[in-house]
C-alpha positions in Angstrom: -7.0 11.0 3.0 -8.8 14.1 1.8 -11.9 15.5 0.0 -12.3 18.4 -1.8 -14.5 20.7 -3.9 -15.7 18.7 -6.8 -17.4 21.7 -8.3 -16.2 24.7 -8.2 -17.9 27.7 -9.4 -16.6 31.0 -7.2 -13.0 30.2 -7.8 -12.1 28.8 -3.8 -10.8 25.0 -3.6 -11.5 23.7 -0.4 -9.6 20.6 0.4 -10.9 18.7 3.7 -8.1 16.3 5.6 -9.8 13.5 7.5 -6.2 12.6 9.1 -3.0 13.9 10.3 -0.6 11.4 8.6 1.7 14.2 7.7 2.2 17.8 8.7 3.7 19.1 5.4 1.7 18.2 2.6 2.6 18.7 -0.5 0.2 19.2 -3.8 0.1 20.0 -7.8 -3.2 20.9 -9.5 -2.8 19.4 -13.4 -5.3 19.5 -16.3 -6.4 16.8 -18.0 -3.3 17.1 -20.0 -1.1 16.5 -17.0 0.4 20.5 -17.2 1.0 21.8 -13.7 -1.2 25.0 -13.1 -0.9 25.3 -9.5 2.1 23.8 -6.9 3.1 23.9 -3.5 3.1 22.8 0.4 0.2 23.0 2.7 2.3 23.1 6.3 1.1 22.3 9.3 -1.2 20.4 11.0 -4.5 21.3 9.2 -8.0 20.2 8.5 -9.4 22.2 5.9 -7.8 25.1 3.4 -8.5 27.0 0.9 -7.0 27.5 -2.4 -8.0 30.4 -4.7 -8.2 29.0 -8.1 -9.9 31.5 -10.0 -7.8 32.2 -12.7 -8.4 29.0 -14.1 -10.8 28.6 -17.0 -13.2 25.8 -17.4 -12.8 22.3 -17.2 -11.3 19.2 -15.6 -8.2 19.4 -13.2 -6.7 16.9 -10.7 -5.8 17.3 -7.1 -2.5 15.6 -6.6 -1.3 15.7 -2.8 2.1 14.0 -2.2 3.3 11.6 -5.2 0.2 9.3 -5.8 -2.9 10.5 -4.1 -5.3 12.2 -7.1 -8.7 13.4 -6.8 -10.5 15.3 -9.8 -12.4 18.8 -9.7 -14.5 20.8 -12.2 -13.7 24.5 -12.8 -17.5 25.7 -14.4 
């Protein structure tokens, strides 16, 4: 499982894994319209990263890590 930034305002995305279920993780970042802005793998055996997001203009997004695992962040 993870948690992230639900509010981001200075453009970094921190996502926060609370277990080491798999050492290549890989993630999409999708509007509310379900358009990919943002793909690829976070390798490794990690516990926190960063992802710099601050191209992206206001509004809701989804975290999607793997092929089912979603969790939903505000660009303001």
């Amino acid at each position: 499982m993870f948690n992230l930034t639900e509010n981001v305002r200075d453009g970094i995305l921190e996502i926060r894994f609370s277990d080491d279920d798999s050492l290549d993780k890989s993630y999409r970042i999708t509007c509310s319209l379900g358009k990919i802005h943002m793909q690829g793998n976070i390798a490794g055996s990690t516990q926190r990263t960063c992802l710099y997001i601050g191209e992206f203009k206001k509004g809701k997004y989804h975290f999607i890590l793997g092929e089912d695992t979603s969790k939903e962040f505000i660009v303001a």
